[in-house]
C-alpha positions as CSV (number, residue, x, y, z in Angstrom):
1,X,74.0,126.1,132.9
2,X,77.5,125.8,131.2
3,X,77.4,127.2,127.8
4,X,80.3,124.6,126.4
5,X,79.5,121.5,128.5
6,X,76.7,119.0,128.4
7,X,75.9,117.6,131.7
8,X,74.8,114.1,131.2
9,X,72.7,112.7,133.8
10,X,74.2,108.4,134.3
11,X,71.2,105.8,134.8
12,X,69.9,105.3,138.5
13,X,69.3,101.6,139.2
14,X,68.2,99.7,142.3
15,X,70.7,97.4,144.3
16,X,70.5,93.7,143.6
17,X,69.9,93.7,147.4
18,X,67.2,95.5,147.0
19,X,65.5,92.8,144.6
20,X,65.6,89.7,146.9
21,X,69.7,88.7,145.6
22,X,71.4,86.8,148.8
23,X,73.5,89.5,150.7
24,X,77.1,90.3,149.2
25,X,79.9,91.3,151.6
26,X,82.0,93.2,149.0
27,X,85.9,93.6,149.4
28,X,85.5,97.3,149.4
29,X,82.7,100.4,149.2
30,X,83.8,103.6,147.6
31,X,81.8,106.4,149.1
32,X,81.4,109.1,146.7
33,X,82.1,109.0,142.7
34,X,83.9,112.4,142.4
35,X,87.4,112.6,141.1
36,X,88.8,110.8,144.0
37,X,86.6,108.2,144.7
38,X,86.4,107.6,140.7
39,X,90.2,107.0,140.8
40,X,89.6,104.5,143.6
41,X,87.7,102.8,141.8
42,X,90.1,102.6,138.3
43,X,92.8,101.8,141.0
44,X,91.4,98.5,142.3
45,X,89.7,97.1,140.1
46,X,93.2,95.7,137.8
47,X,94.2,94.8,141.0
48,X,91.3,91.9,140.7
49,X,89.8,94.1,143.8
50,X,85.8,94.1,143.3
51,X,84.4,98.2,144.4
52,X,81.3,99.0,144.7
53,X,81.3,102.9,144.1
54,X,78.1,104.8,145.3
55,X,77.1,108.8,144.6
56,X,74.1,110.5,146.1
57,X,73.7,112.6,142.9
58,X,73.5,111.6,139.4
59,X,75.5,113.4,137.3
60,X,79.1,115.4,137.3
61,X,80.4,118.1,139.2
62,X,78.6,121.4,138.3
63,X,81.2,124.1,137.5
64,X,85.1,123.7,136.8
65,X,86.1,123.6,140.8
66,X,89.3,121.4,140.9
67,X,91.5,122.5,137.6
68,X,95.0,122.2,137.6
69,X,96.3,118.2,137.4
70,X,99.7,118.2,138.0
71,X,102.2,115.6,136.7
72,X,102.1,113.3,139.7
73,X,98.6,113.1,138.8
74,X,99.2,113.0,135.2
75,X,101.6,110.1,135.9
76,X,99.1,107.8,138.1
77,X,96.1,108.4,135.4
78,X,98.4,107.1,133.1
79,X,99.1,104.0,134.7
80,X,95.6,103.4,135.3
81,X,95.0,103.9,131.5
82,X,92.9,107.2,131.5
83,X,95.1,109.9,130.7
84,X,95.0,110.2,127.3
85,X,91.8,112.2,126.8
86,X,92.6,114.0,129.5
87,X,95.5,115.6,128.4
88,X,94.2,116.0,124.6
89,X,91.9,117.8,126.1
90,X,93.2,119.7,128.5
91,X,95.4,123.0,128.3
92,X,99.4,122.5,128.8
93,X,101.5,124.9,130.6
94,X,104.1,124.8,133.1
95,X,105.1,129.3,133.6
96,X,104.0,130.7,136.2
97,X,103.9,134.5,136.5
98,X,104.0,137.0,139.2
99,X,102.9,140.7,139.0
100,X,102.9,143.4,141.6
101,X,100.4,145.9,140.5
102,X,101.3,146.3,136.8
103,X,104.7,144.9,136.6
104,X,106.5,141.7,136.4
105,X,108.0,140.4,139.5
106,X,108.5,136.8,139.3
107,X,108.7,133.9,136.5
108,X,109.0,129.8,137.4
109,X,108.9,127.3,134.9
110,X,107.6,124.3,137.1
111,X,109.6,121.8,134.6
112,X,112.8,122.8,133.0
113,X,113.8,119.4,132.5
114,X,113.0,117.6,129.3
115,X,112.5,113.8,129.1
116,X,109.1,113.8,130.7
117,X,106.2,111.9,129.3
118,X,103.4,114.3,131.0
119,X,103.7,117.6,131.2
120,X,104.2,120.4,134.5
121,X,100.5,120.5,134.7
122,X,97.1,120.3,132.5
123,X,94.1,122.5,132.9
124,X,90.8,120.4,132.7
125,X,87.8,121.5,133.8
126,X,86.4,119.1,136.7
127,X,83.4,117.8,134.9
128,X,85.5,116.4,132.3
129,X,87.9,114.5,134.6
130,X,84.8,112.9,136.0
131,X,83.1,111.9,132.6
132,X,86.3,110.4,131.4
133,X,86.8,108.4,134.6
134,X,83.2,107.3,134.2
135,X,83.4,106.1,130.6
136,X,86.8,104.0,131.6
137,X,84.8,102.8,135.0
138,X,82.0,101.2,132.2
139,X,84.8,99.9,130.3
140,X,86.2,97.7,133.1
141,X,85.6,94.5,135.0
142,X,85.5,94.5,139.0
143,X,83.7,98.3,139.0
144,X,80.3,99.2,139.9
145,X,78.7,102.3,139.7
146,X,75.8,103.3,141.8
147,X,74.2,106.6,141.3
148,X,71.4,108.0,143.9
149,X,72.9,105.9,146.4
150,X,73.5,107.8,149.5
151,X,74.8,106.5,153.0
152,X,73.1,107.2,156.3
153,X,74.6,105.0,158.5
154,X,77.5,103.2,159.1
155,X,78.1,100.5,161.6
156,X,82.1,98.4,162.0
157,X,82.3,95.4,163.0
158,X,85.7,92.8,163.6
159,X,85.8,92.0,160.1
160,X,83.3,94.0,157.8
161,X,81.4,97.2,157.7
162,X,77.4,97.5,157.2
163,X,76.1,100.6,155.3
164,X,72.8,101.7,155.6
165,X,71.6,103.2,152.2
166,X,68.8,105.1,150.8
167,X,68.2,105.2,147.1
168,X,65.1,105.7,145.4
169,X,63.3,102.5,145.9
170,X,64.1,102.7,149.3
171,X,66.6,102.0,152.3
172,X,68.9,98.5,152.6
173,X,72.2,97.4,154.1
174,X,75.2,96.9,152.4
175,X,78.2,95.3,154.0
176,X,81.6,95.4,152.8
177,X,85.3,94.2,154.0
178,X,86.5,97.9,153.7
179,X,85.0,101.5,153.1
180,X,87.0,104.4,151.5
181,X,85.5,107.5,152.0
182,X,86.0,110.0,149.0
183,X,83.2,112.1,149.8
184,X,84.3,115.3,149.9
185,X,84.7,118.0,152.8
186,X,81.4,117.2,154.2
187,X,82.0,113.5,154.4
188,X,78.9,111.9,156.0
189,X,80.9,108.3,157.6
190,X,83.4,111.1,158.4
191,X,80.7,112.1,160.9
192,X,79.4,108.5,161.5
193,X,83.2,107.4,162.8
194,X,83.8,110.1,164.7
195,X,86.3,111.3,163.4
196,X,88.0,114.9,164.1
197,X,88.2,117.2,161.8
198,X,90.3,120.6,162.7
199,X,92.1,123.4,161.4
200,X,91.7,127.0,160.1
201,X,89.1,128.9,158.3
202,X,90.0,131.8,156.6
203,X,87.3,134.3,156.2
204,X,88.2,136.6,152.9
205,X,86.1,135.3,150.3
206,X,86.8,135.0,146.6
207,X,85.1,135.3,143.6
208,X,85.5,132.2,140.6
209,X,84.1,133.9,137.3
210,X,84.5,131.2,134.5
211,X,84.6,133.3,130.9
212,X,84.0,131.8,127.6
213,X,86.1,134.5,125.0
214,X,89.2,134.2,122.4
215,X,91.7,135.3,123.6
216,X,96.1,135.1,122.0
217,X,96.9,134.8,126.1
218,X,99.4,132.5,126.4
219,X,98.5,129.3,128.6
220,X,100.6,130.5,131.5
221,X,99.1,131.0,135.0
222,X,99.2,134.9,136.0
223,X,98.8,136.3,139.6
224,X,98.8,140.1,140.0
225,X,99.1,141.1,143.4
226,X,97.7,144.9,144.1
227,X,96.3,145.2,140.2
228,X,95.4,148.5,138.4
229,X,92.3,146.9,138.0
230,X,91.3,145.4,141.1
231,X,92.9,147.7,143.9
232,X,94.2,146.4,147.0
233,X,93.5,142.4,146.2
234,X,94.5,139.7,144.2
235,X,93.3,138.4,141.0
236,X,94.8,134.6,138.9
237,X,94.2,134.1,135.2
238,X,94.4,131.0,133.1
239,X,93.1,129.0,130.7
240,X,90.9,125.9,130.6
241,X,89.4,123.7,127.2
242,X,86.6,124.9,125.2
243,X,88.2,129.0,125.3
244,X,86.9,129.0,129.0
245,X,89.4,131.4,131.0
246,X,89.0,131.1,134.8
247,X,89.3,134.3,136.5
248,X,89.9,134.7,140.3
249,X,89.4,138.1,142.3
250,X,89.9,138.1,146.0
251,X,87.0,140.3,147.5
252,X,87.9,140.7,151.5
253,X,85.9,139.7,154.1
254,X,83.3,141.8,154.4
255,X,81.8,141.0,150.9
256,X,78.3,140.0,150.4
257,X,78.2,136.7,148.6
258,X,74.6,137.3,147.2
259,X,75.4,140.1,145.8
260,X,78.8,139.5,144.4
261,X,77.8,136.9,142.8
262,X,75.1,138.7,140.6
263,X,76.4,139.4,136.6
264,X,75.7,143.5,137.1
265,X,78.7,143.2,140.0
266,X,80.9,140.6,137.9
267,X,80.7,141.8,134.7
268,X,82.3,145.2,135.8
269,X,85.2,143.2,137.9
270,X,86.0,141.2,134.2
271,X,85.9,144.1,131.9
272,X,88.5,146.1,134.4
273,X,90.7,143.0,133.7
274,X,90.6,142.3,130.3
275,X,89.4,145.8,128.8
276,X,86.4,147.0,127.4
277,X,86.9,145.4,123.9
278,X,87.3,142.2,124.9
279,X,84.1,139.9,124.3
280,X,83.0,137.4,126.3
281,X,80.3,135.2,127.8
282,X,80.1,134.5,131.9
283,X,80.1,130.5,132.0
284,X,80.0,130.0,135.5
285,X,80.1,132.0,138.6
286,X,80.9,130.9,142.7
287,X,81.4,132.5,145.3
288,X,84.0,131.0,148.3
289,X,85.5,130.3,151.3
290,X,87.7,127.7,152.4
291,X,89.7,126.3,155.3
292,X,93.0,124.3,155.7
293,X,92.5,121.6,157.9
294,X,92.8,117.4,157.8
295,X,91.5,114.8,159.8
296,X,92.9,113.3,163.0
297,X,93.6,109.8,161.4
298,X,93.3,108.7,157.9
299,X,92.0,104.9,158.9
300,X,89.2,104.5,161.1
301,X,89.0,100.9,162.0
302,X,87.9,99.7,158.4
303,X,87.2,102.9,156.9
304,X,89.9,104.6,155.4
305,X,89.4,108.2,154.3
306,X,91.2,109.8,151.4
307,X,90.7,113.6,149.3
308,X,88.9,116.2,150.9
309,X,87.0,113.9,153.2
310,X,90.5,113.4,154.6
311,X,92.0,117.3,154.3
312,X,91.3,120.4,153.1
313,X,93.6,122.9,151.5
314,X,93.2,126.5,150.0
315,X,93.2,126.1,146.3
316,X,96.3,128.2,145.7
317,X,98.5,126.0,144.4
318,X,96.2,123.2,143.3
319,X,97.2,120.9,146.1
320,X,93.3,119.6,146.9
321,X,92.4,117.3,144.0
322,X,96.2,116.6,143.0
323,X,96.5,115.3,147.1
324,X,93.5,113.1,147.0
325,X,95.4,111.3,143.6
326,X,98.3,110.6,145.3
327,X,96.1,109.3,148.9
328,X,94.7,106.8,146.3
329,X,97.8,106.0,145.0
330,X,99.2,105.0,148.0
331,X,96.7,102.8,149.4
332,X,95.2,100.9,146.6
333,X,98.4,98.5,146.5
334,X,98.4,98.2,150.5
335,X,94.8,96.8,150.5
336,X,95.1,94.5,147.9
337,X,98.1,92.6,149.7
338,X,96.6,93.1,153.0
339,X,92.8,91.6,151.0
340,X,94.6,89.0,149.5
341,X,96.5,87.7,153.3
342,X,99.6,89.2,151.7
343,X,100.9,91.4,154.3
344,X,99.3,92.6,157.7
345,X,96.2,94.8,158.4
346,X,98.8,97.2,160.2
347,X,100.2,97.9,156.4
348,X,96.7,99.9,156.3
349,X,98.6,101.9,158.9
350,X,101.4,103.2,156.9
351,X,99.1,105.1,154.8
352,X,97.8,107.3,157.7
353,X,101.3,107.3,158.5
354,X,102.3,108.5,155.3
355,X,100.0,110.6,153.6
356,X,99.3,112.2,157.7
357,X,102.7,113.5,156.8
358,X,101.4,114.6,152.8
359,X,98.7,116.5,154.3
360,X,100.4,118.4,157.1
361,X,103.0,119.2,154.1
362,X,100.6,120.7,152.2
363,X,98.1,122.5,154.8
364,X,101.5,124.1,156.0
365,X,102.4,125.1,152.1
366,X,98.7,126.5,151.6
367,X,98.4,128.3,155.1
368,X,101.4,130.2,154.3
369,X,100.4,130.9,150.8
370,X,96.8,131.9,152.0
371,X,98.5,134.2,154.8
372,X,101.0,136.0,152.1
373,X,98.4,136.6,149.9
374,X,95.6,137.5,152.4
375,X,97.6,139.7,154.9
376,X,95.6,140.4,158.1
377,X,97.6,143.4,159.5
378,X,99.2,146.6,158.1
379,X,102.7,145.0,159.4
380,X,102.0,141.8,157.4
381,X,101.5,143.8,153.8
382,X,103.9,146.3,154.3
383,X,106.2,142.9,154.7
384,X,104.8,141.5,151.8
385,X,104.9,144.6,149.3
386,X,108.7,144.6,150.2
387,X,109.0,141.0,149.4
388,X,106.7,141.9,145.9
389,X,109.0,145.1,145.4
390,X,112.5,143.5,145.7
391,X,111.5,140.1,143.9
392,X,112.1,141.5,140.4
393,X,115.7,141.7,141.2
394,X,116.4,139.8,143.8
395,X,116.6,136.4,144.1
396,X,116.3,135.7,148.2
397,X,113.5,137.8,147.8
398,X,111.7,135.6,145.3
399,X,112.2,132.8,147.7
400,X,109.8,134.2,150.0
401,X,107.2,135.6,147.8
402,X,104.3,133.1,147.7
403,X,101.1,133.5,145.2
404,X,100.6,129.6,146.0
405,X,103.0,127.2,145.8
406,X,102.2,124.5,142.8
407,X,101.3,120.8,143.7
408,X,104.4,118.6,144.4
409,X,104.5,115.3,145.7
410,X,105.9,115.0,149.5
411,X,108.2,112.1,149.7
412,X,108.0,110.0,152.5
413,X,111.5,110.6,153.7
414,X,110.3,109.2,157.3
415,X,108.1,106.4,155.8
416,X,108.5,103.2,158.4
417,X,108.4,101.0,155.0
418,X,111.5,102.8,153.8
419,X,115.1,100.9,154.7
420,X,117.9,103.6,155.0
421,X,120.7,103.9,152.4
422,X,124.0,101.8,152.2
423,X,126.2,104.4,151.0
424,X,126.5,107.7,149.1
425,X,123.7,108.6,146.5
426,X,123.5,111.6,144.4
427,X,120.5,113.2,142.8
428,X,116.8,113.1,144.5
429,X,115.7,109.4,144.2
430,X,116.1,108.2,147.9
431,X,113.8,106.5,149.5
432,X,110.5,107.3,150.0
433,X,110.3,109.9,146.7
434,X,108.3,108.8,143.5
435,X,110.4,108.0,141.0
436,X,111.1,109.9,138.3
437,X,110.2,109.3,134.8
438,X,112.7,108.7,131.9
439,X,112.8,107.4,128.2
440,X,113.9,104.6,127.5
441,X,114.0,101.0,124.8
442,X,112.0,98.2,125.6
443,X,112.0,95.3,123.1
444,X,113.0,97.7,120.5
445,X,110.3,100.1,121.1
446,X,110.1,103.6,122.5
447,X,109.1,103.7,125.6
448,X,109.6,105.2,129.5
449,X,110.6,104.1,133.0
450,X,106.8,104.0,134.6
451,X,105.3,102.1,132.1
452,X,108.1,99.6,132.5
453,X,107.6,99.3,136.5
454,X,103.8,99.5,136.1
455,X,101.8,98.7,139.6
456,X,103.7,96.1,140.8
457,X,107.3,95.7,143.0
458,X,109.9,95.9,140.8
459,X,114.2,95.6,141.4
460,X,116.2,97.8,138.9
461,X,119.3,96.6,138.6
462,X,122.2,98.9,136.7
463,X,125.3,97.2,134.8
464,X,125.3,93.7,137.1
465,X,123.5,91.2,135.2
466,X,122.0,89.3,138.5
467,X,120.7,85.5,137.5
468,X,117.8,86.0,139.3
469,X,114.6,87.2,137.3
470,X,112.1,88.2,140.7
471,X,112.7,88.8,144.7
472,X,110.2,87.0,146.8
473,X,108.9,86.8,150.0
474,X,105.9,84.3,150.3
475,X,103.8,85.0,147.4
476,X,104.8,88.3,146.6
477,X,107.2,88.5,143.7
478,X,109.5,91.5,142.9
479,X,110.2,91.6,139.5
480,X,113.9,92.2,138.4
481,X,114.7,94.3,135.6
482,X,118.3,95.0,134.4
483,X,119.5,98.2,132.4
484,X,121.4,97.3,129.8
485,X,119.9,93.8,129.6
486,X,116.1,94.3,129.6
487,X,116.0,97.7,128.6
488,X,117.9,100.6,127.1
489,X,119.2,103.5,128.2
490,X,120.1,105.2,124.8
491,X,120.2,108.6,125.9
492,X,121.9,108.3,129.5
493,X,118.3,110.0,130.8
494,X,117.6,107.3,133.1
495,X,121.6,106.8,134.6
496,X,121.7,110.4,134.9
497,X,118.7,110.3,137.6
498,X,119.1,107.4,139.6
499,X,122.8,107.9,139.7
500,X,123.1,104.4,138.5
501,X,126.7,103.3,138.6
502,X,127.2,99.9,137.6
503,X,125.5,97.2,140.5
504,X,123.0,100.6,141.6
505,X,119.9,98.8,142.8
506,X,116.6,99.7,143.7
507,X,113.7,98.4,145.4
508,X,110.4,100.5,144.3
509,X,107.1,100.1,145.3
510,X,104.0,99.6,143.6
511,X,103.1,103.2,144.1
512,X,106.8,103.6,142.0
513,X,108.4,105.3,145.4
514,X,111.8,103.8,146.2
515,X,111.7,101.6,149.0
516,X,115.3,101.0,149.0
517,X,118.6,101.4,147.2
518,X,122.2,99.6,147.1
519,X,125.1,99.9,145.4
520,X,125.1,96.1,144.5
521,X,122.3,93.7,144.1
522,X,122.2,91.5,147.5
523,X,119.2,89.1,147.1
524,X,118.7,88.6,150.5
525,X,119.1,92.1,151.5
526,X,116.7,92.9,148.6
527,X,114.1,90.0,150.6
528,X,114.2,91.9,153.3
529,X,113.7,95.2,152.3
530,X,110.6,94.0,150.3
531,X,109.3,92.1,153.5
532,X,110.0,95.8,155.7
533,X,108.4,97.6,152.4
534,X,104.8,95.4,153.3
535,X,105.0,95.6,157.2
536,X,105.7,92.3,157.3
C-alpha cells in the first residue's frame, strides 16, 4: 500500500436499467475509466455528447505506471479544463541525460523554445491523473460514471451496439449509438469484435522500484547505460510528487519475477544506486514485460478503440499514455459532427486512418529504442557501446544513440482530410501538424494561441482584414479570427511560427491541426477545404 497516496474507493451504484427505467440508447459507452477513457469522457461531454463511462474496479490505478505527460498532453487537458492541478502537482523538467557507465554522453533539452504555456513534460504519478479527471468528471453535465460495471458481451447492430453488463446487482443490457474502448491491453470488446491484435514481445524483464527519500537531484530524466552499479544493464532515474523517485533496472531475461520482486533483492539494487547513506522508503514495486504491437483497425463497425486497447508500446519514451491522449483528441470532434448528421460516418474512418499512422510511428520509435537498449547479440552491443563511446563528442553519433525517444506528436502529413499547400511555407506548421502554441492579447488580456482556437474550426487570417466573421458549410461554422484585428501579436511569437506574411491563412481543425493554409484568404477555397477537412 502506497505510503504517500490515499486510494479512495468511488461509490458503486446500480444502473437505472437495472431498477425498471425504460431502456436508454445512449450516444456513446466509454469502456474503461482509466486515463484514457476518463479523457473520453471530459472530451464529449462540452461537446453536448451524453457518455456513459463504465470500470470493472472501483477505485484508481494501483502504483505510478504511466508517468511522464508530455506537452501535447499538457495542451489537450488544458483545453478540456483539467490541467491545472495536474501540473501544480506534478514535477517539471524537460533535460534529458545520457550516461555510459559513469560518464556523461549525451544531454537534450526537449524544449529550448520559450513562449510555451505547458512545459516539455510533467511527472505525475498515474493515480493522481485519474483522481483529478474523476473530480472534473463529477463537476460536469453529460458524464456518467459507473464503477463495478464490467462488460461481457457485446453485440453490433446497423445502428446501435448492446452491451451485456454485470455489476453487483446483477447482469442487464445496455445499448448505445457508439462504444469506445479504453480498456487497456487486455481489452475485453477487443476480443468480442474480433479484432487482431499483433506485434512483438520482448522477453527482458525490468524492475519498477518506486522510492520515497530527499533527495537535491535535479528533476531531469537520467539513463546510464552499462552502470558501476548495475553491470551490464540499464537503469532510468527521475522524479515524481510527494519525494517519490522512480527507479528502473533492466534485469535480462532470465530473471525470476517472484523473487526479484522481494525487498531483500531490491533493496540491495537501490542502495548500489544511490549509496549507502542515502535514506529511503520502497513505495511500490513491479515487475515487467511488455510488447509493441497495435491493432489491425482502430474502428470496428461502431466500436472504436483508442489507448492501449488500440496499441501497445515499450514505455521508453513515455509514448503509451501520451498516444492514447492524442487518439482521444482526434476522435471526439469527428463523432460529434458525424452524431449530430454533420458530416458522414466514413469521417469515423479518418481516425483509424490517422492515428493507424500515430501508432505505427511510435511502435517503430519504441521497437528501435527497446532493441538499442536491450541488444540481443554480441554484434548488436559492441554496435551500440561504439555509438555510447563516440556520443560524447560526436554529434552523428548522438543521432543514433537511443535510451527512448520522448513522446512527440506524429503529424498527419498524409491525412485524407488535409488539402495540400498553395505555395511556399516556412517553419513546421503544414498541414496535418498540431499547431503550436504562442502568447498573445486578446481583449487586452494576456493570453495564448490554443485557448483562442479552443475545440472548434477556426480561420486565422494574418494582416488582411476579410469582412467575413465565420466559413460555413451547412451548419458547421468556421470561425474567423484576424491578427492584428482580433488579437495581438505583441511579441512577433505567433508571426514567427506560422510564417504569417500579410493574407497567411489557415484552416485548423478542432483537434487544432492545420487542415489547410494560403497565402490569401479565398472564402470559397476556405469552404471547401472545411467540407474536405469533415469527409464531406
Amino acid at each position: 500500500m502506497s505510503k504517500t497516496y490515499k486510494y479512495r474507493q468511488f461509490q458503486y451504484r446500480p444502473s437505472p436499467e437495472q431498477t425498471g427505467t425504460p431502456l436508454t440508447r445512449y450516444p456513446v459507452v466509454v469502456v474503461g475509466a482509466g486515463p484514457i477513457g476518463l479523457s473520453a469522457g471530459l472530451e464529449l461531454a462540452p461537446r453536448g455528447i451524453r457518455a456513459i463511462v463504465l470500470d470493472d474496479n472501483d477505485t484508481v490505478s494501483l502504483g505510478s505506471r504511466a508517468v511522464a505527460h508530455a506537452k501535447r498532453s499538457l495542451e489537450i487537458w488544458d483545453r478540456l479544463g483539467c490541467v491545472d492541478r495536474m501540473i501544480a502537482k506534478g514535477v517539471r523538467w524537460k533535460v534529458g541525460k545520457v550516461f555510459f557507465r559513469d560518464a556523461l554522453c549525451y544531454q537534450i533539452d526537449l524544449l529550448p523554445e520559450t513562449d510555451h504555456k505547458m512545459p516539455a513534460m510533467i511527472n505525475l504519478q498515474q493515480y493522481y491523473v485519474e483522481e483529478y479527471l474523476v473530480d472534473e468528471i463529477g463537476r460536469r453535465p453529460h458524464i456518467e460514471l459507473r464503477w463495478k460495471h464490467k462488460v461481457v458481451d457485446l453485440k453490433q447492430a446497423p445502428d446501435h451496439v448492446v452491451l451485456t453488463v454485470e455489476n453487483p446487482d446483477g447482469v442487464f443490457a445496455l445499448q448505445a449509438e457508439w462504444v469506445l474502448a479504453c480498456d487497456g491491453a487486455n481489452s475485453d470488446p477487443r476480443q468480442m469484435v474480433g479484432a487482431a491484435f499483433t506485434g512483438q514481445r520482448f522477453d527482458d524483464r525490468f524492475l519498477i522500484a518506486d522510492v520515497v527519500m530527499k533527495a537535491d537531484f535535479p528533476p531531469e530524466r537520467w539513463f546510464w547505460f552499462d552502470p558501476p552499479f548495475h553491470r551490464h544493464q540499464s537503469a532510468l532515474l527521475h522524479r515524481q510528487a510527494d519525494d517519490v523517485w522512480r527507479l528502473d533496472f533492466q534485469l535480462g531475461r532470465e530473471a525470476d519475477p517472484e523473487e526479484e520482486r522481494k525487498p531483500e533483492k531490491v533493496i540491495p539494487r537501490v542502495r548500489a544506486m544511490l549509496g549507502d547513506a542515502r535514506e529511503f522508503e520502497l513505495e511500490w514495486v513491479s515487475i515487467y514485460q511488455f510488447a509493441c504491437r497495435r491493432i489491425d483497425k482502430l474502428r470496428h463497425g461502431r466500436v472504436l478503440f483508442a489507448g492501449d486497447a488500440a496499441h501497445q508500446v515499450s514505455p521508453f519514451g513515455g509514448r503509451g499514455a501520451n498516444s492514447g491522449i492524442q487518439d482521444i483528441d482526434n476522435l471526439g470532434w469527428k463523432l460529434k459532427l458525424v452524431i449530430d448528421g454533420d458530416a458522414p460516418p466514413e469521417l469515423l474512418d479518418t481516425y483509424d486512418e490517422e492515428r493507424s499512422a500515430a501508432a505505427d510511428d511510435n511502435l517503430l520509435n519504441s521497437t528501435r529504442s527497446t532493441d538499442f537498449i536491450t541488444p540481443k547479440s554480441d554484434n548488436s552491443r559492441r554496435y551500440r557501446d561504439a555509438v555510447l563511446e563516440l556520443a560524447a563528442d560526436h554529434e552523428f553519433a548522438r543521432l543514433l544513440l537511443n535510451s527512448g525517444r520522448l513522446s512527440r506528436p506524429t503529424p498527419y502529413a498524409t491525412s485524407s482530410l488535409n488539402t495540400p499547400d498553395e505555395g511556399v511555407f516556412a517553419g513546421r506548421m503544414s498541414p496535418g501538424t498540431n499547431c503550436d502554441d504562442a502568447p498573445l492579447r486578446y481583449g487586452g488580456i494576456d493570453s495564448w494561441l490554443l485557448k483562442l482556437v479552443g475545440d472548434g474550426f477556426v480561420v486565422l487570417v494574418f494582416g488582411e482584414r476579410p469582412k467575413l466573421g465565420q466559413i460555413v458549410f451547412g451548419r458547421v461554422r468556421a470561425k474567423v479570427i484576424v491578427v492584428g484585428r482580433d488579437i495581438e501579436d505583441s511579441r512577433g511569437v505567433l508571426t514567427a511560427r506560422f510564417d504569417g506574411r500579410p493574407g497567411t491563412t489557415y484552416l485548423i481543425r478542432p483537434d487544432q491541426h492545420v487542415a489547410r493554409r494560403w497565402r490569401h484568404f479565398e472564402p470559397a477555397k476556405i469552404e471547401k477545404a472545411l467540407a474536405r477537412a469533415m469527409a464531406a
